[in-house]
C-alpha positions in Angstrom: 0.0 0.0 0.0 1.4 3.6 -1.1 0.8 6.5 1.1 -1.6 8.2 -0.8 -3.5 4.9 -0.2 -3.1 4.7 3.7 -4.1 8.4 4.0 -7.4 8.1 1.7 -8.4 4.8 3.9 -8.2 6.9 7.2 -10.0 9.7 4.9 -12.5 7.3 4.4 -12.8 5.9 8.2 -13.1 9.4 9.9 -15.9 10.1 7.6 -18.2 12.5 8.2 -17.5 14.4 12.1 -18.9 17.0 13.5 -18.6 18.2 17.0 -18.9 21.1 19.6 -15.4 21.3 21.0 -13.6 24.0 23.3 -10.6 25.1 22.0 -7.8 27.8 22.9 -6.7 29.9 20.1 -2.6 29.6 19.4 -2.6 31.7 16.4 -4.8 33.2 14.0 -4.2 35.1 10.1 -6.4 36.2 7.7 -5.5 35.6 3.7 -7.7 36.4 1.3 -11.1 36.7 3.1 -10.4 33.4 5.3 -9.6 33.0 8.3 -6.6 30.2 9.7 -6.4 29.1 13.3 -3.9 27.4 15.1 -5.8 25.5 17.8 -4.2 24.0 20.9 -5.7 22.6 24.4 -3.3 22.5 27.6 -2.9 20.1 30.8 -3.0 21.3 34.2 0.6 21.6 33.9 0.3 23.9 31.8 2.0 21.5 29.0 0.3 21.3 25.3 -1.2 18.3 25.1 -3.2 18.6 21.6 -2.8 20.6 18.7 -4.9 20.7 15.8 -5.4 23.4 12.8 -8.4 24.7 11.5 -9.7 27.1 9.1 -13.2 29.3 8.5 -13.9 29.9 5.2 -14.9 33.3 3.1 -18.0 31.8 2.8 -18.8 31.5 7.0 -17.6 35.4 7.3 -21.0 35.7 9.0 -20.0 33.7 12.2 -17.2 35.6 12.8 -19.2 39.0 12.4 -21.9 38.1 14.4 -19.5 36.5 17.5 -17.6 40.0 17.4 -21.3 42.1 17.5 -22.4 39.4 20.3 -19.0 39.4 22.4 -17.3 42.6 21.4 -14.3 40.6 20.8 -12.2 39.4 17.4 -10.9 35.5 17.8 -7.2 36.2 18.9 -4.2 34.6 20.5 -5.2 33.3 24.1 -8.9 32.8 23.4 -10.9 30.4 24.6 -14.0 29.6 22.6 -16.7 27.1 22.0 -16.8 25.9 17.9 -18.4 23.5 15.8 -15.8 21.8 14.0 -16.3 19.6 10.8 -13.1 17.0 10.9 -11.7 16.9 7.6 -8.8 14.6 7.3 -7.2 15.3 3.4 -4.5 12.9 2.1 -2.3 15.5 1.6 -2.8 18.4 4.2 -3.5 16.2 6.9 -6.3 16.6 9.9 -8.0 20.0 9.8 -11.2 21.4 11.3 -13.3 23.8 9.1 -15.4 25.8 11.9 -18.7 25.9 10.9 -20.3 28.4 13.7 -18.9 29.8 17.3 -20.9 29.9 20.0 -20.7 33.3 21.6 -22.5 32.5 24.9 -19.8 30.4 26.0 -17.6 33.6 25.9 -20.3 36.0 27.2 -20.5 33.0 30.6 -16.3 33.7 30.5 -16.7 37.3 30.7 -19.2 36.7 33.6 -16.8 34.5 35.6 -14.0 36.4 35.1 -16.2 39.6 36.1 -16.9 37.6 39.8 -13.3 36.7 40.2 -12.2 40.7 39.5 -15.1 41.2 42.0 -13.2 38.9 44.5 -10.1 40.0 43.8 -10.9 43.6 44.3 -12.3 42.8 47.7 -9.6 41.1 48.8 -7.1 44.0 47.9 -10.1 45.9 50.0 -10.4 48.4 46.8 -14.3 48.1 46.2 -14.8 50.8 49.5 -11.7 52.8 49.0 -13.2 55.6 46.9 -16.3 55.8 49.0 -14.2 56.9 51.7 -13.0 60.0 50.2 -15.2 62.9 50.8 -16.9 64.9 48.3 -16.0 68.7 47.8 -18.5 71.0 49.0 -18.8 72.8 45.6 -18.0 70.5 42.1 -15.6 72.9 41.2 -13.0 71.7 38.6 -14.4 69.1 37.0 -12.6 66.5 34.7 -14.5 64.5 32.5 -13.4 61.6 31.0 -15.4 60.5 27.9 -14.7 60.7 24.0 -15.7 64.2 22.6 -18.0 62.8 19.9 -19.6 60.4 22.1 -23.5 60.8 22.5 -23.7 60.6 26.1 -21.1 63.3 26.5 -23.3 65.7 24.3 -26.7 64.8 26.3 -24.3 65.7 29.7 -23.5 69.0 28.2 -26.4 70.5 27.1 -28.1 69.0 30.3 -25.8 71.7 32.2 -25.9 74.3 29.6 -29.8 74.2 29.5 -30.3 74.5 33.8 -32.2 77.0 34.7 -30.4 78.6 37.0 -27.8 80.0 35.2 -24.8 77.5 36.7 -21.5 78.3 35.1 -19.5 74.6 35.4 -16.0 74.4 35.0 -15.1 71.1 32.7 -12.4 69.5 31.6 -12.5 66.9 28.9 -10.0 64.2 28.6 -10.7 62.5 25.1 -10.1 58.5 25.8 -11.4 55.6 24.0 -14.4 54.3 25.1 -15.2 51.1 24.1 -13.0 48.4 22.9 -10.0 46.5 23.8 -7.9 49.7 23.9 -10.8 51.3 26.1 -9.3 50.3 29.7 -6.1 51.6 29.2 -6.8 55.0 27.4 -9.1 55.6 30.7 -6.2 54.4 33.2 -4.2 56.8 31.3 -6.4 60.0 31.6 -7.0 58.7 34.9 -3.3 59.0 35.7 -2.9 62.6 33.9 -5.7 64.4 36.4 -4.2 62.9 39.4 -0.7 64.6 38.4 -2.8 67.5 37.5 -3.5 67.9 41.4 -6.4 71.2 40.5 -9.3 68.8 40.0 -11.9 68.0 42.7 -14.2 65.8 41.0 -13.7 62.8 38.1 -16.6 61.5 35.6 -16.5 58.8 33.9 -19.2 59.0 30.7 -20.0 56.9 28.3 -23.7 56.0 27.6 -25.1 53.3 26.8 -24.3 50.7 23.7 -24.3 46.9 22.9 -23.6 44.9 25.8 -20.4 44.2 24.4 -19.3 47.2 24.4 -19.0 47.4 27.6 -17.2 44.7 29.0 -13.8 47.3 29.6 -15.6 48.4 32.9 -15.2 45.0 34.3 -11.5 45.4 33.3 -9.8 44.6 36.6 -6.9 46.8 35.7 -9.5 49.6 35.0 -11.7 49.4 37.8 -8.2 49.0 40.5 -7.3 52.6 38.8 -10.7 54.0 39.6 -10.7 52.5 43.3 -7.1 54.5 43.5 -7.6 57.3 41.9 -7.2 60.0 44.8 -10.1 62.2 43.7 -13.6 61.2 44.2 -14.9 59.6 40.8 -18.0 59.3 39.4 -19.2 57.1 36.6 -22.3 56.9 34.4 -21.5 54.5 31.5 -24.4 52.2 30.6 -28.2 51.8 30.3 -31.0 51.6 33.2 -30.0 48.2 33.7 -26.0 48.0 33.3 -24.0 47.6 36.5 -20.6 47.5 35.8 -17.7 46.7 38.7 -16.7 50.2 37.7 -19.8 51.6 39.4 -18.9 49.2 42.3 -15.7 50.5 43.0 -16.8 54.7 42.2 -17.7 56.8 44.9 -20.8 57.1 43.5 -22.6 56.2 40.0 -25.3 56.9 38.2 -27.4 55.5 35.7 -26.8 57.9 32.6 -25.0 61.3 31.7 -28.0 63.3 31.8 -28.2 61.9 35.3 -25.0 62.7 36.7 -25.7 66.5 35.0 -28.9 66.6 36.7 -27.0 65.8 39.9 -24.6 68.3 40.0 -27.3 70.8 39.1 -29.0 69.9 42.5 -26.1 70.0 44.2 -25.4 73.6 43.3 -28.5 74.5 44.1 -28.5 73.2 47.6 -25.2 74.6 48.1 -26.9 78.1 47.2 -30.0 77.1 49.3 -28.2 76.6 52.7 -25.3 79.3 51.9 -28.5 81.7 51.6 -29.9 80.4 54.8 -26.8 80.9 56.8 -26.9 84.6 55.3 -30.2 85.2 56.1 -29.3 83.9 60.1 -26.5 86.1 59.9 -28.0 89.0 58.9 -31.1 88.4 61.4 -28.3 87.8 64.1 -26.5 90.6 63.3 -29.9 92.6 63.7 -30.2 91.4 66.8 -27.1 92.8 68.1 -27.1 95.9 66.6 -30.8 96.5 68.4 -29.3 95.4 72.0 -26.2 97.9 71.6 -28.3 100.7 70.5 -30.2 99.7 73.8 -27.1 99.8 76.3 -26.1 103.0 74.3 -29.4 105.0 74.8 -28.9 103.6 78.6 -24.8 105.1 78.8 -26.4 108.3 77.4 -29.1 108.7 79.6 -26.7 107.7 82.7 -24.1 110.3 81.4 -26.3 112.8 80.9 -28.2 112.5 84.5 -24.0 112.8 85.8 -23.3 116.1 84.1 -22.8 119.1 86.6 -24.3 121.2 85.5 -28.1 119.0 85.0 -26.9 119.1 88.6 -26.5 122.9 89.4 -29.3 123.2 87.3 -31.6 121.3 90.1 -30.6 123.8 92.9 -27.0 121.7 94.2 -24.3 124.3 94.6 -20.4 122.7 93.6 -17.6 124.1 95.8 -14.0 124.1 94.5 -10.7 125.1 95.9 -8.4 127.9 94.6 -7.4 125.9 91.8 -10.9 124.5 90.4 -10.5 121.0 92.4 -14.3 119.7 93.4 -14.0 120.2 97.4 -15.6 116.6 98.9 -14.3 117.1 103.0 -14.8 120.4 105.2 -11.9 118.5 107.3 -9.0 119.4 104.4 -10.4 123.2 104.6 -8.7 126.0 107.0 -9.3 129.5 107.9 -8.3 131.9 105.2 -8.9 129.9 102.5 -10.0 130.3 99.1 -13.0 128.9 97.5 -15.5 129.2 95.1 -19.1 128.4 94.8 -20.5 127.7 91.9 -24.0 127.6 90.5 -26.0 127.0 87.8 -25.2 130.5 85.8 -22.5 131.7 87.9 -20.3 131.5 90.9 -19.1 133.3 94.4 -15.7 133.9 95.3 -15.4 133.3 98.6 -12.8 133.4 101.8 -13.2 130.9 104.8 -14.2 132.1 108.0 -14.8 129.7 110.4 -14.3 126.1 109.7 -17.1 123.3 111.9 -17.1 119.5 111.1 -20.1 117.3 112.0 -18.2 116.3 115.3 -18.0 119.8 116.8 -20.8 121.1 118.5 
């Protein structure tokens, strides 16, 4: 038997096989529309223990379309999936397996799994409480947002602030980052990173909006969501729908379920601010009142009591002050002698007078 022979008898034993089979992704090219995988599956060592190559033709395109719109992600080095191979064994290329679908919701269950164990992790590290801890300014000053300029749910938080109807001026900052995607964890860590060395800011958003649940797996990103937790400014997200809850919003000091949201937020924070800061003006003011009413009281009181003291109010009543040569208020008849000097003085006028006799209470 030649070898052609031997090969077309195995051929011809495999048959026809088709089976769901887990695979990891060694390597992968596309030439000419199709796409060629290296597949490989390792022991608990960590050791290869199987190798096989497979191939999706021009023709299945679709599968690989539709597993990036259901997962977000493109079949890459590392991957683990779920595919339907068909085994083809060819006399002269050997055993391949022409994928014939990919079963995204084997890969959506990974990204579950691996979002619990960031979870875990997280808590363990005891980062899903640290930026809850920091306190929030009393104003939101300088605000950075981080968010991509052209990004919908940046526009609906900007003209949600414009558009308040109280006139509120806010101060923000945008740092452009990708938002979706593979590259969308790091491009945040990296703004991130750029307003803490800033040091001016008091407040962080993060915006996004919402979008296809695979667009959002980067704020499960363990990487991502430990920057957050460290960042030393309080940081607030709003990055998906009504019913997205991402471990980004676990770890935030606060979130919120939208942009316009978070703008609405910081409009009634404002206007609290104003509220009580008007409130402790109008105390003061009333306090201050107050005061002012209670000295003008003791004043009219020192007034009265000063003018009731004058000497001449005195004189005026019919009291006659005595004074010595040199004008000083006589008080004792003991510190007086013959032949002196003195002066009596009345209300509109005074006597010059020489002492005659001096008498104190004791003499009789």
């Amino acid at each position: 038997m030649e070898l052609y022979e031997l090969q077309k008898e195995i051929a011809d034993r495999i048959g026809l096989l088709e089976q769901w089979v887990k695979v990891e992704i060694e390597s992968h090219r596309v030439s000419g529309g199709h796409h060629y995988l290296n597949f490989i599956q390792k022991g608990a060592d960590g050791r290869i223990i199987a190798k096989a190559t497979g191939r999706i033709w021009r023709s299945h395109e679709d599968i690989v379309t539709f597993f990036r719109m259901m997962t977000g992600e493109e079949l890459k080095a590392g991957m683990t999936v779920v595919v339907l191979a068909c085994v083809e064994y060819h006399p002269a290329y050997g055993l391949n397996l022409t994928i014939e679908d990919i079963d995204p919701q084997f890969t959506l269950g990974q990204r579950e799994l691996e979002k619990r164990m960031t979870i875990e992790k997280l808590e363990k590290e005891g980062m899903m409480e640290r930026q809850q801890r920091l306190s929030l300014p009393f104003l939101p000053g300088k605000v950075a947002v981080i968010s991509s300029a052209d990004a919908a749910g940046y526009g609906d938080f900007t003209r949600q602030l414009e558009k308040n109807q109280h006139g509120f001026v806010f101060d923000i900052t945008l740092f452009h980052s990708v938002m979706q995607g593979e590259k969308s964890p790091a491009s945040i860590i990296s703004s991130l990173e750029k307003i803490a060395r800033d040091g001016s800011y008091e407040l962080v958003l993060i915006l996004r909006g919402g979008g296809a649940d695979s667009d959002m797996f980067a704020y499960d990103d363990y990487a991502l969501c430990r920057a957050i937790a460290l960042c030393p400014i309080p940081v607030m997200t709003a990055v998906g729908h009504e019913r997205d809850y991402h471990v980004a919003d676990m770890v935030a000091n606060r979130y919120f379920k939208t942009p316009t949201a978070i703008a609405e937020a910081l409009i009634l924070w404002v206007e609290e601010v104003e509220s009580e800061v008007d409130r402790c003006l109008e105390n003061i003011r009333f306090a201050l009142n107050g005061t002012i009413s209670a000295m003008d009281n003791q004043v009219s009181l020192l007034e009265a009591s000063i003018k009731a003291a004058d000497p001449r109010n005195i004189l005026r009543q019919g009291y006659v002050l005595a004074t010595d040569s040199d004008g000083i208020i006589i008080k004792s008849a003991a510190k007086a002698s013959q032949g002196d000097k003195f002066s009596l003085r009345f209300s509109d006028g005074r006597w010059d007078c020489t002492i005659d006799k001096t008498r104190t209470e004791n003499d009789k």
